[in-house]
N, C-alpha and C positions, 0 to 999 in steps of 0.2 A: 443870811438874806438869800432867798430862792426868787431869782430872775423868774418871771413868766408864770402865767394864770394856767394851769390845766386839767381842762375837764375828763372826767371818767371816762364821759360818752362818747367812746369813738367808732368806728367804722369797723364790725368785729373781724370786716375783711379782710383788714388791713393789719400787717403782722409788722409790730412797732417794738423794737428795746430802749426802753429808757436808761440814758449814760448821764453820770453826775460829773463833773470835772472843777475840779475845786481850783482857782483862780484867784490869789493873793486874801484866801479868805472867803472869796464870793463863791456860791455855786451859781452854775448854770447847768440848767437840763435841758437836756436836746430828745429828741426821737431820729435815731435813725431807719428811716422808714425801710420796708421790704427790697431785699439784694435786686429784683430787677427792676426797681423802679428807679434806684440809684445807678444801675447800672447803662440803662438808656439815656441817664441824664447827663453821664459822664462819659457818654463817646463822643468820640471826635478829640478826647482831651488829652491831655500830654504833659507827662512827668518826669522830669530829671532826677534819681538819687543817687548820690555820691557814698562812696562806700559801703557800697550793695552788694556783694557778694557773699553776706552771710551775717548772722546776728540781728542788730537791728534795722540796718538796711536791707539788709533782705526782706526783712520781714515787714519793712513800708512798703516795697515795690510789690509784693505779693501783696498785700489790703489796697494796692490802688489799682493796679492789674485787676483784680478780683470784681472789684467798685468799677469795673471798664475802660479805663484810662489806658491808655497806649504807657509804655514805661522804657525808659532810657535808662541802661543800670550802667556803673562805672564801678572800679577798681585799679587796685595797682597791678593785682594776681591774676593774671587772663585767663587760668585755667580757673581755678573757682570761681571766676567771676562767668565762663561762659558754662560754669556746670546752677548754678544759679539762673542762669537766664532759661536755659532747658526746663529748670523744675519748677521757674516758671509759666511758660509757655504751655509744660503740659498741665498745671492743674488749672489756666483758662483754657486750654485746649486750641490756641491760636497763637503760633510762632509767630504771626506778624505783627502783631503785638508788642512784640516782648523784644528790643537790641540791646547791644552789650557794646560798651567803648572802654576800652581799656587804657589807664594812666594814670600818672603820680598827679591829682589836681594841686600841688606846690608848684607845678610848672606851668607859667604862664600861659607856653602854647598849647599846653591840654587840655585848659580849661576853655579857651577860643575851640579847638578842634571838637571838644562836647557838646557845648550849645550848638556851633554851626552845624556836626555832624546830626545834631536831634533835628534840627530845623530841614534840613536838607530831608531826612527821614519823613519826617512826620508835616511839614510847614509851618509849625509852632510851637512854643512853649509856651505852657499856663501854669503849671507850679515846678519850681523847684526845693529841693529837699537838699539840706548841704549838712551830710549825714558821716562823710569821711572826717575820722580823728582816730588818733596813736593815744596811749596813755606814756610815752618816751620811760627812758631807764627811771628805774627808782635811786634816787638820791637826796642828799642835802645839797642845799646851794654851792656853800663853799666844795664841793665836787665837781659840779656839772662841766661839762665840757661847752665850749660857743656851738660845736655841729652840733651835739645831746640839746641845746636849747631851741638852734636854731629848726632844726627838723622836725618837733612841738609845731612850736608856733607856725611855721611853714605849713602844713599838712592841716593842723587844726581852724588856724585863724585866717592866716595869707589866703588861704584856699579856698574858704569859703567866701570872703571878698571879692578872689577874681572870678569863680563862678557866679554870684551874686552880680557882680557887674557885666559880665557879658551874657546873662541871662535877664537883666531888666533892656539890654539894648536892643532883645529881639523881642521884651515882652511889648515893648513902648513901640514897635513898629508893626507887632500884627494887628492891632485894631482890636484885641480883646482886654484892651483895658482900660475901653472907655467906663469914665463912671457911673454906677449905676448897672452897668451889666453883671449880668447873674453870672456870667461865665469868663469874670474878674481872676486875674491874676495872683498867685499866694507863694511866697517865699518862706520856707518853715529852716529854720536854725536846730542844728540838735546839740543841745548844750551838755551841762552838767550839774545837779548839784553844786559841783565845785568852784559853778561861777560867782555863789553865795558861802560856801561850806570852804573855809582852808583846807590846803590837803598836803603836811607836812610831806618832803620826799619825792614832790612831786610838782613843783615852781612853775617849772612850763605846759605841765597840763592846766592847772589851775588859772596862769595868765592867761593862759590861751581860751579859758572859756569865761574868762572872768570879760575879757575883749571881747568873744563873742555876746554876749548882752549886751554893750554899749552899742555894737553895731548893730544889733538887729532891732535896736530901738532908736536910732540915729537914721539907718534907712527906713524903718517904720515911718519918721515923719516928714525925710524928705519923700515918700512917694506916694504918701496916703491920698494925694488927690488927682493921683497918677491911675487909682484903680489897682494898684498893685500895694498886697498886704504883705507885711510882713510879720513871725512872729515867731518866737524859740519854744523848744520846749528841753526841759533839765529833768533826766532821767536822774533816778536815782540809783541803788543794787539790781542790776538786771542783769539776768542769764545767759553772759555773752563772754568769748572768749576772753575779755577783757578782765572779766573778774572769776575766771580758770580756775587760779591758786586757791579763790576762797570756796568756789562750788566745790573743788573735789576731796578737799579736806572737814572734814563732817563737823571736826571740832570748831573750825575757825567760821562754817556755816551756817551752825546754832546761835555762834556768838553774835556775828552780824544780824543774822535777823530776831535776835534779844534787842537788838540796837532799832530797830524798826517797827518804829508802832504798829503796821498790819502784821508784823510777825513772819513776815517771808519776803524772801528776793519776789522780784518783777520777771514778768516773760517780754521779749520782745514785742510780740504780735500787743499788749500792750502799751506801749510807746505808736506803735501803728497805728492801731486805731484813734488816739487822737491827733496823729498828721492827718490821717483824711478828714478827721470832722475837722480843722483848721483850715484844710483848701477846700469845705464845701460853704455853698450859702447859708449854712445853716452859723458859718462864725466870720457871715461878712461884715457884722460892727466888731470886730476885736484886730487890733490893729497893733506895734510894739509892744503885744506881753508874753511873758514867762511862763507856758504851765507847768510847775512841778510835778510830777509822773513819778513820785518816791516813798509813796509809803508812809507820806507823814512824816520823814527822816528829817527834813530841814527845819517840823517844830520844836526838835530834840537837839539839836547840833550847835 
């Protein structure tokens, strides 16, 4: 089923790529129109990502940066995290643009000192990105240790929760989410496959994102009449420190992508690009869903 009528004839001024995004089955095609038209639409606007200092946080805050958006990056690592905010700033060429707050989002008062410190910064928040997660040790259950679980779920789940909550308390107070405004508020979740996929060895990554889908469709409809969207999306094999051991081992990186219908791992800057089409208007009816970002991996699994 292909959402929406479109016609050839367009405006040959106008420099449009069409994006397919496959959603529980359905497509939807969007255009995202030419970089400065998006770009003037999205100043003045403000984004939080957690776990920005490389992979694919980095690489949302640079597609929302790019897109004009002011960007709040966090980490735990202050020095990666403020060598990322530089390689930001210089390829929009505007350091003020671009801060850097550094902290474990597990801890309550870091996730307060985030939002308030962007607020303070900038005067608002309109999306955030709740993009920090660990893959913790690999084990079997009967191994794991309570800290090994607990610093999972902490980091993964906890974290996104209390940035989620202290980021709807300043979005519901600056006035950009009354309904109907084009310049509506969007909370994007970065899950995992693995919130649908088992993933033997690995109990509290997979709790931990299997929790994140409940929540991000649980606040999906307590806020949907809030103006504020919320909505995950579940990478699947992408090119990130995270999956090291199988990029740099040749044998183990044919295997996996034998295992992957398109036939290759994912790049970050993919995953990016559908967080910003998720905070733009162009996905203001989409409200609690999942987009799988894998390759087809979870029609095989």
């Amino acid at each position: 089923m292909v959402a929406g009528n479109f016609s050839q004839d367009r405006d040959s001024s106008i420099s449009t790529t069409p994006i397919a995004v496959i959603i529980r089955g359905y497509v939807i095609l969007h255009d995202i129109m030419n970089e400065e038209g998006n770009h003037s639409k999205n100043n003045g606007r403000v984004a939080v990502v957690t776990g920005s200092s490389k992979g694919i946080g980095k690489a949302i805050a640079t597609e929302f940066a790019n897109a004009g958006y002011s960007v709040v990056l966090n980490a735990r690592n202050e020095v990666e995290l403020k060598q990322a905010a530089e390689d930001i700033s210089k390829s929009i060429k505007d350091s003020r643009k671009v801060v850097s707050i550094s902290g474990d989002i597990s801890q309550e008062p870091v996730c307060i000192s985030l939002i308030e410190g962007t607020v303070k910064q900038f005067g608002r928040i309109d999306v955030l990105v709740n993009n920090a997660g660990i893959g913790g040790e690999s084990k079997k259950i009967h191994e794991l240790t309570e800290k090994e679980w607990d610093e999972v779920i902490d980091i993964n789940l906890k974290g996104t929760f209390l940035c989620t909550r202290e980021a709807v308390k300043n979005m519901m107070k600056s006035g950009s989410n009354i309904q109907g405004n084009a310049n509506n508020c969007s909370i994007i979740n970065i899950s995992s496959v693995h919130e649908q996929i088992p993933q033997p060895e690995s109990a509290p990554y997979a709790a931990s994102k299997g929790g994140m889908e409940m929540l991000t469709k649980t606040a999906a409809l307590e806020l949907a009449d809030s103006g504020i969207r919320v909505n995950g999306i579940a990478p699947g094999a992408i090119a990130t420190d995270m999956n090291k051991e199988v990029l740099e081992n040749q044998e183990k990186k044919e295997k996996k992508e034998q295992r992957i219908p398109v036939h290759r791992i994912g790049q970050p800057e993919e995953i990016a690009k559908v967080a910003l089409f998720l905070a733009s208007e162009n996905a203001s009816y989409i409200a609690g869903t999942t987009i799988y970002v894998d390759g087809g991996l979870t029609l095989v699994s």
